[in-house]
VEXZADREN-455505 format. One record per residue (C-alpha): z negated, y, x; residue in one letter. Coordinates in steps of 0.02 Angstrom, whole numbers, padded with zeros to 5 digits, always signed. Each point is the difference from the previous one (the first is absolute). Layout:
ZYXA
...
END
This chain:
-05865+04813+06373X
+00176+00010+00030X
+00095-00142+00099X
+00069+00125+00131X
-00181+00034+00056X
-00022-00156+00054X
+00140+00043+00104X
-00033+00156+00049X
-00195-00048+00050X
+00098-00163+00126X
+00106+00139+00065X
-00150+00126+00056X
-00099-00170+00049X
+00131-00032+00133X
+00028+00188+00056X
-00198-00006+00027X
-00004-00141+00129X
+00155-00002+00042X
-00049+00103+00198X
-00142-00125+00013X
+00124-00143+00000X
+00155+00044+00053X
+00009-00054+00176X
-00016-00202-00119X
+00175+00049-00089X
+00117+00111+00093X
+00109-00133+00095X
+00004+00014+00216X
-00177+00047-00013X
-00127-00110+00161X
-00142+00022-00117X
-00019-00203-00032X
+00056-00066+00157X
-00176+00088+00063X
-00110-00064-00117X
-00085-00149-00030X
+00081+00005-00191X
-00172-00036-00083X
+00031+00123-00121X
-00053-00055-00153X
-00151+00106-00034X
+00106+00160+00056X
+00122-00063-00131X
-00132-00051-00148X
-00054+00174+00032X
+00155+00094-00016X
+00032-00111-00153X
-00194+00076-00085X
+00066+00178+00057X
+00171-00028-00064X
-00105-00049-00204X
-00118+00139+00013X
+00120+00146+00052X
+00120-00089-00163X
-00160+00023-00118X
-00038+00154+00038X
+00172+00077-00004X
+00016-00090-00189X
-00164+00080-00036X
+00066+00177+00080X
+00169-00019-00119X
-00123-00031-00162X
-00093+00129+00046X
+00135+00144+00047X
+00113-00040-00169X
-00163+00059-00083X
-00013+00173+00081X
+00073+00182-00075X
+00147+00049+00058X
-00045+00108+00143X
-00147-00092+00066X
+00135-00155-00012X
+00134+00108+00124X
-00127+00045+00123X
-00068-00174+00008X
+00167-00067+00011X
+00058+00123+00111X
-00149-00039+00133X
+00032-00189-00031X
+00196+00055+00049X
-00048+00089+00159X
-00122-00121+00055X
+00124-00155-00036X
+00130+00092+00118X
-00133+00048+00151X
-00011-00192+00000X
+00183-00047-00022X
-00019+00106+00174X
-00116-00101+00074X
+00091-00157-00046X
+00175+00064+00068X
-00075+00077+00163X
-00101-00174+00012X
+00160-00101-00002X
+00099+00110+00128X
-00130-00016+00126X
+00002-00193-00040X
+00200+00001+00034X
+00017-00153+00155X
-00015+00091+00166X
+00110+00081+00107X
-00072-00047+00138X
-00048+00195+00066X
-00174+00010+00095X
-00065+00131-00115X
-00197+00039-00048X
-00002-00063-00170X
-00200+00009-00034X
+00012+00189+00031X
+00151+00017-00118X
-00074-00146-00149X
-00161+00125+00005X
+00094+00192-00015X
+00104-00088-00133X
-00167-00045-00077X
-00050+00157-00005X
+00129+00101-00082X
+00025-00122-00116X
-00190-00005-00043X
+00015+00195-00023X
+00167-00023-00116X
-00103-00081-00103X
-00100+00146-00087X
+00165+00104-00010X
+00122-00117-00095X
-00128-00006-00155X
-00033+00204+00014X
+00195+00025+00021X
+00019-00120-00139X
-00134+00099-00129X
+00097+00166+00057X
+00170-00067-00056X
-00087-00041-00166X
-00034+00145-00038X
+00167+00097+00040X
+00115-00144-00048X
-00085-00099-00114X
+00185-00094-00032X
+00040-00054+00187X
-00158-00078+00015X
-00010-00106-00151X
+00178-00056+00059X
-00081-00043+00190X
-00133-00097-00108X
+00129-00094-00078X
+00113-00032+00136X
-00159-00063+00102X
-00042-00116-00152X
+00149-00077-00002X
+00012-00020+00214X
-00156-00068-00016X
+00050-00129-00150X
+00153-00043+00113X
-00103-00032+00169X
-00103-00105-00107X
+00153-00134+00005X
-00059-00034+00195X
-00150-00096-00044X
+00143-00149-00038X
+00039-00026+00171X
-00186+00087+00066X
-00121-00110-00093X
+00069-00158+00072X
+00007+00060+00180X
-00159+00024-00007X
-00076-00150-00072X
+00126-00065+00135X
-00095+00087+00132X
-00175-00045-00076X
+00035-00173+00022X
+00049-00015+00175X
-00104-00096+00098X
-00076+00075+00180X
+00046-00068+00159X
-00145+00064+00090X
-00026-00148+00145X
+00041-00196+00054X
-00069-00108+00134X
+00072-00180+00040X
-00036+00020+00153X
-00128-00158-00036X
+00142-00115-00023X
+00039+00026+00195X
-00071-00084+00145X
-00109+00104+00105X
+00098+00035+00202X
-00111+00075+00118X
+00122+00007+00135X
+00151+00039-00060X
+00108+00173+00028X
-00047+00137-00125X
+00065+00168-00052X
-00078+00133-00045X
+00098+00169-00080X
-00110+00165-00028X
+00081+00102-00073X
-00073+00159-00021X
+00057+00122-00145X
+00069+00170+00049X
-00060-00024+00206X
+00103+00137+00110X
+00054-00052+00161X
-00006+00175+00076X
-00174+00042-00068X
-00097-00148+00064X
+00101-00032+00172X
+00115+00179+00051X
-00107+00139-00075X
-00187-00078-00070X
-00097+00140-00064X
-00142+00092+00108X
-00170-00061-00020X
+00050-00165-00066X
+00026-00153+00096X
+00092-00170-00038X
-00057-00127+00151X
+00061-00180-00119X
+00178+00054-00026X
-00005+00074+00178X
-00060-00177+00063X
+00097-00074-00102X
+00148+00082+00058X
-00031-00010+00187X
+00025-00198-00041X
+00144-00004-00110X
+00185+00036-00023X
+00022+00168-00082X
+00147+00075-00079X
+00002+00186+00063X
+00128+00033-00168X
+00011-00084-00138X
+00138+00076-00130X
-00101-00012-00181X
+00106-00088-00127X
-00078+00117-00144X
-00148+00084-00035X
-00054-00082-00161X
-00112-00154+00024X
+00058-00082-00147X
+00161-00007+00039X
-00037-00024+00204X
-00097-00157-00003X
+00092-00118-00088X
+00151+00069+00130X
-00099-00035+00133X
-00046-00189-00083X
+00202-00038-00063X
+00083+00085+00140X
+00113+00111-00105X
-00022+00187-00038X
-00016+00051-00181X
+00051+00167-00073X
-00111+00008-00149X
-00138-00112-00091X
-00039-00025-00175X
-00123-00104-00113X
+00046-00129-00115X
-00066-00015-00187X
-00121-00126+00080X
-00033+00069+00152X
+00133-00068+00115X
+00074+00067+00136X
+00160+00075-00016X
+00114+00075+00150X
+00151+00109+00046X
+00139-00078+00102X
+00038+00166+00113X
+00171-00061+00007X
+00080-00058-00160X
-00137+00083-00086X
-00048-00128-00139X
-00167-00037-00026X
-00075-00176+00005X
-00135-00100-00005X
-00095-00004+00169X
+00017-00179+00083X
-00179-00080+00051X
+00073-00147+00077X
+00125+00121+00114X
-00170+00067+00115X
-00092-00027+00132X
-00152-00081-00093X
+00138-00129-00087X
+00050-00033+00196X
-00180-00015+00063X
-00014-00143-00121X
+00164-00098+00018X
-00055+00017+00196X
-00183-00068-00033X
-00094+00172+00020X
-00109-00002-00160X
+00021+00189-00050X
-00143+00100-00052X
-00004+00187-00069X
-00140+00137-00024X
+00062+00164-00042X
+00000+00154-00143X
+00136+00071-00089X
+00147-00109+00004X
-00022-00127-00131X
+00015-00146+00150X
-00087-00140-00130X
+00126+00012-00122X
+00148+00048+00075X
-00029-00150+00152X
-00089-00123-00105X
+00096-00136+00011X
+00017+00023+00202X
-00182+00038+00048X
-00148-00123+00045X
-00114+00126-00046X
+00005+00177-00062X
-00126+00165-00060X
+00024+00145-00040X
-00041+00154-00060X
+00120+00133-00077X
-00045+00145+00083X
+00037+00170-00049X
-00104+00027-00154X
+00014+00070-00151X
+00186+00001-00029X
+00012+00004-00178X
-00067+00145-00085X
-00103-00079-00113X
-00095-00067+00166X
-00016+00162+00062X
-00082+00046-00140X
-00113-00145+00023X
+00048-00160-00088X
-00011-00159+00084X
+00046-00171-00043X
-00189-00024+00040X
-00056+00092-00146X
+00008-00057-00171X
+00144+00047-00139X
-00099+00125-00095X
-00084+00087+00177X
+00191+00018+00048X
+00024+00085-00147X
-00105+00130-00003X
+00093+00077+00178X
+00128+00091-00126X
-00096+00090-00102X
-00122+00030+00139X
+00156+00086+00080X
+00029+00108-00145X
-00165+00044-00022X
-00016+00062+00173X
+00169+00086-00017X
-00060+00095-00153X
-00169+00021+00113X
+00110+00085+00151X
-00064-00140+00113X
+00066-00112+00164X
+00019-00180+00027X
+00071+00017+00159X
-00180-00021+00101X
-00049-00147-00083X
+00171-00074+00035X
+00002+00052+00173X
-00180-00090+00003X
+00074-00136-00069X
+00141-00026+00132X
-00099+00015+00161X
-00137-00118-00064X
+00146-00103-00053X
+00086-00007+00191X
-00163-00042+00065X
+00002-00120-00105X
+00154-00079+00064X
-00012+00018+00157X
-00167-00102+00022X
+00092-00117-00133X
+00141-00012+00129X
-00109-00017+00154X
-00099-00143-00061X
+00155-00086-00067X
+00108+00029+00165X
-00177-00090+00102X
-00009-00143-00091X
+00192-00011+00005X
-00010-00018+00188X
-00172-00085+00005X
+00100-00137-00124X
+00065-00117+00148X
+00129-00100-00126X
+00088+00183-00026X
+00121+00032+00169X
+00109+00156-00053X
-00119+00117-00061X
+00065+00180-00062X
-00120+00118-00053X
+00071+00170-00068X
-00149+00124+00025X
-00015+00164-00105X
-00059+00109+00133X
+00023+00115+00077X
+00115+00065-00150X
-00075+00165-00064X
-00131+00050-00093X
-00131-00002+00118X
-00166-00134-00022X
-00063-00013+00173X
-00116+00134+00124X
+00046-00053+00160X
-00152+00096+00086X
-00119-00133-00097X
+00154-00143-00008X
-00073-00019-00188X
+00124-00023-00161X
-00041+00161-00101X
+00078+00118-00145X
+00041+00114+00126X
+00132+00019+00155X
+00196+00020+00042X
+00135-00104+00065X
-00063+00033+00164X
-00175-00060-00049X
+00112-00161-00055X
+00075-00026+00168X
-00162-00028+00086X
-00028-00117-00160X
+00169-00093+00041X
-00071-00028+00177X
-00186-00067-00034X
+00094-00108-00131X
+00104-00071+00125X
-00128-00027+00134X
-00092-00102-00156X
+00155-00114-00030X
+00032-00027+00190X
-00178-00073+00003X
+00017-00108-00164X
+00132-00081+00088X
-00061-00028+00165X
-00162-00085-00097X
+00150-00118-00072X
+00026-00194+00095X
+00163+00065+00011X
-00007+00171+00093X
+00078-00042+00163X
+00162-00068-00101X
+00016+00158-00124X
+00130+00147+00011X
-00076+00133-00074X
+00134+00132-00069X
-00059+00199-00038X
+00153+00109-00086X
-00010+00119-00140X
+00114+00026-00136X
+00030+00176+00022X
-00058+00163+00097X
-00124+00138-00098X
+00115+00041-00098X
-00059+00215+00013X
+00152+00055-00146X
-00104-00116-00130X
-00174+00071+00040X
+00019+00150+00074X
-00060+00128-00133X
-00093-00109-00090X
-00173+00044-00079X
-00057-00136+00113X
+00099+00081+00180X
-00139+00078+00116X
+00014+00142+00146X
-00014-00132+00113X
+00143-00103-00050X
+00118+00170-00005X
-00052+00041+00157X
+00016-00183+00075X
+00192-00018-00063X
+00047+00157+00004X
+00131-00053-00145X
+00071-00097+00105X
+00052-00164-00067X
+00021-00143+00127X
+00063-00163-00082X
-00031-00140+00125X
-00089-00122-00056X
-00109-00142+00107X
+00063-00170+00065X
-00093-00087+00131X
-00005-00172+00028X
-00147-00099+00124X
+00023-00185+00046X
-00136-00112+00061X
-00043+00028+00167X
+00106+00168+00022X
-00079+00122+00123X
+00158+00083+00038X
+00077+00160-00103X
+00163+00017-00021X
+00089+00173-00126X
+00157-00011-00076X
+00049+00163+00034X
+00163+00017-00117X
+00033+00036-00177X
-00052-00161-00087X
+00072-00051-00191X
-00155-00043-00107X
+00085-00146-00098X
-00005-00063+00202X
-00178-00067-00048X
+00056-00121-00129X
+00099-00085+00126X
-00114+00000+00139X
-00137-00092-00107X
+00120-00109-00069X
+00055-00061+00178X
-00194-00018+00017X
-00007-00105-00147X
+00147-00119+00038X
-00066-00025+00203X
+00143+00100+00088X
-00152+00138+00069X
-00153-00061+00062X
-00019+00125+00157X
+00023+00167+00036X
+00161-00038+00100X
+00087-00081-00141X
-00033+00168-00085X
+00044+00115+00117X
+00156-00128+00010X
+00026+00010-00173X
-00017+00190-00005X
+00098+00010+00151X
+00142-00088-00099X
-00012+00104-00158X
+00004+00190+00097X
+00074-00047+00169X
-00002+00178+00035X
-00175+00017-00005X
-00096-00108+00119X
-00176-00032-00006X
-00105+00070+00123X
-00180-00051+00085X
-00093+00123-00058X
-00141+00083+00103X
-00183-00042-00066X
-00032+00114-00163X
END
């Protein structure tokens, strides 16, 4: 065998994997900050994909030199065609992975056309390529050339790949912590407790609820509590919204480091740095004596807050992000099993078949999953009485749908608006974990959202229903939900007037340093803040 084959067979190697695993090289990407990073079996099995597809393209080379001259152009030829379908694949596969731009735009919808007219591209570049064989026999042995050398080139990547990813395989998950132990238990002392509730609109559940659907815990809730009518949404990504919301300073953009650390976008010198753990609210709880405790999904809180938290868990949420997880791989399964999900793919490319179901299958068992995850966490979070700033980040009622709220049961099945009645029987369940606590009549419970139903993102979708077109009419309303109830509070009170999101960082943190205890020294410090929008009494919701 020639040495350049060996070069050659490294270069195709790569170009074969290369859109299962490029959201792990191409820099700005959020892939590791939402994972766990136990991805060593992913990675063993990329690395037994990576030998075979290099063995079998040595064997193909032996084996080609060896045919007549016209079999040899029309296997070459097909070889040609098929290696630039693929170069295709791989280019369109990076675009898409560009950082975002921030636009609200249906991108399931889009990943799946561009699925499918690549997946039909893939019969004609081989056909085209046979064609062009046989009227200019020249042009494409010089394509086959020219590809053989690209491909010898690209090879040279595997210097800086091949140690990224043994970089990657041997990061170590930071999954959960409790030292809570270590703390002596207070029965009586003040408490608070954040909800926050993942993509909860203020105008669908208060100003316009739908028909036929009813939500009497946030309406009770709301009937005791200080509302704010209008809150201004800082963004509408969570990833970059709730660490805002925890340092008190917007952020125009978030990436991922090599290991998984946060990374963020000053707005206004526009430099990126290193997110600051001990410049938040949970590094202020503590210096103040409020042990902080966490239970949430998506944002990687355990790592990024580790050294701040008393106690932390977590679950990454949206599943399936990297392709090769879509496809079915899991740091669960062994090296070998993850493996196999490449060639499965090709096989069921050459065999005209979808794994779109099974991933959708995948993903809504998965958010079920996460959600009870999260709801057991966030109890024993408040039922723990040495934990006394509690925020739990809850990943509902962000689409799809997993609830029927005629039978109140978690199913398959549903909307957004099927989540919203899901949002409310999940906060009626938390309101009475708390007042089962020895500290109920001392605890502020807090209920806000990060931002509204975002109806630009979904709308469209292959998961968007009648109901949901009909319910919004496209119309996308952005205000987001803030309420705050302090023990004892029977009175409402709205805050009628455009309110700045980032305004809930520093109302907790006045909570958390003793300067609010009552609803007067909020509607005093909101009074202070937007002087020309006073607080009302509002009449009973």
């Amino acid at each position: 065998m020639k040495p350049r084959w060996f070069l050659e067979a490294a270069g195709l190697a790569l170009l074969v994997i290369l859109p299962f695993v490029a959201d792990l090289l191409i820099p700005g990407g959020t892939f590791l900050l939402h994972t766990y990073r136990n991805l060593l079996t992913i990675i063993l099995g990329l690395g037994i994909d990576v030998i075979a597809v290099m063995l079998l393209a040595l064997l193909a080379l032996f084996l080609v030199n060896k045919l007549e001259a016209n079999t040899h152009s029309i296997v070459v030829g097909m070889a040609a065609g098929s290696t630039l379908w693929w170069l295709l694949c791989c280019t369109v596969t990076a675009l898409l992975l560009l950082p975002s731009t921030g636009i609200l735009v249906p991108i399931d919808p889009m990943l799946k056309r561009i699925e499918t007219v690549l997946l039909s591209l893939g019969f004609t570049f081989p056909m085209f390529a046979v064609v062009l064989v046989l009227l200019r026999p020249h042009a494409i042995s010089a394509l086959a050339r020219a590809l053989r050398l690209g491909l010898a080139a690209f090879s040279l990547n595997w210097i800086w790949i091949l140690p990224h990813l043994i970089y990657l395989a041997t990061l170590k998950p930071v999954s959960g912590f409790d030292f809570s132990a270590n703390i002596l238990p207070s029965n009586g002392s003040s408490r608070i407790v954040w909800i926050l509730m993942d993509e909860l609109s203020y105008d669908l559940i208060f100003d316009h609820p739908v028909s036929r659907a009813s939500y009497p815990n946030f309406d009770r809730f709301r009937s005791t509590s200080i509302s704010f009518n209008h809150v201004v949404p800082v963004g509408h990504e969570t990833d970059e919204i709730v660490p805002a919301l925890l340092s008190g300073h917007p952020f125009a953009g978030v990436e991922s480091r090599s290991n998984g650390g946060l990374m963020v976008l000053d707005p206004q010198s526009r430099m990126w740095r290193q997110f600051d753990q001990h410049d938040t609210l949970f590094a202020l709880a503590r210096d103040y004596g409020w042990s902080p405790g966490f239970a949430g999904w998506y944002n990687p809180s355990c790592r990024t807050f580790q050294n701040v938290l008393t106690t932390c868990s977590w679950q990454p949420g949206i599943q399936d992000r990297l392709p090769l997880q879509r496809l079915g791989a899991s740091q669960n399964k062994s090296a070998f099993a993850n493996a196999l999900m490449i060639p499965r793919f090709f096989l069921e490319l050459f065999l005209w078949k979808s794994h779109t179901n099974n991933a959708d299958a995948r993903r809504l068992e998965q958010n079920k999953h996460d959600y009870q995850a999260v709801m057991d966490n966030s109890r024993k979070l408040i039922q723990n009485n040495r934990i006394h700033f509690i925020f739990a980040h809850l990943p509902i009622p962000h689409p799809p749908g997993l609830y029927n709220r005629t039978t109140h049961q978690l199913c398959a099945c549903g909307n957004y608006l099927d989540n919203l009645v899901l949002a409310d029987d999940t906060l009626g369940l938390l309101e009475k974990t708390i007042d089962q606590t020895p500290s109920a009549n001392q605890t502020t419970l807090i209920v806000s959202s990060d931002h509204s139903w975002r109806i630009p993102l979904w709308r469209g979708g292959d998961d968007w229903t009648p109901e949901e077109e009909a319910v919004s009419g496209g119309r996308f309303d952005t205000r987001p939900v803030f309420l705050v109830h302090f023990p004892g509070q029977t009175a409402p009170f709205d805050i009628a007037g455009p309110t700045p999101e980032m305004t809930e960082h520093d109302i907790i943190a006045a909570m958390l340093q003793n300067k609010i205890k009552s609803p007067q020294d909020l509607l005093a410090f909101v009074h202070a803040q937007q002087p020309q929008s006073p607080p009302t009494a509002a009449a009973p919701h």
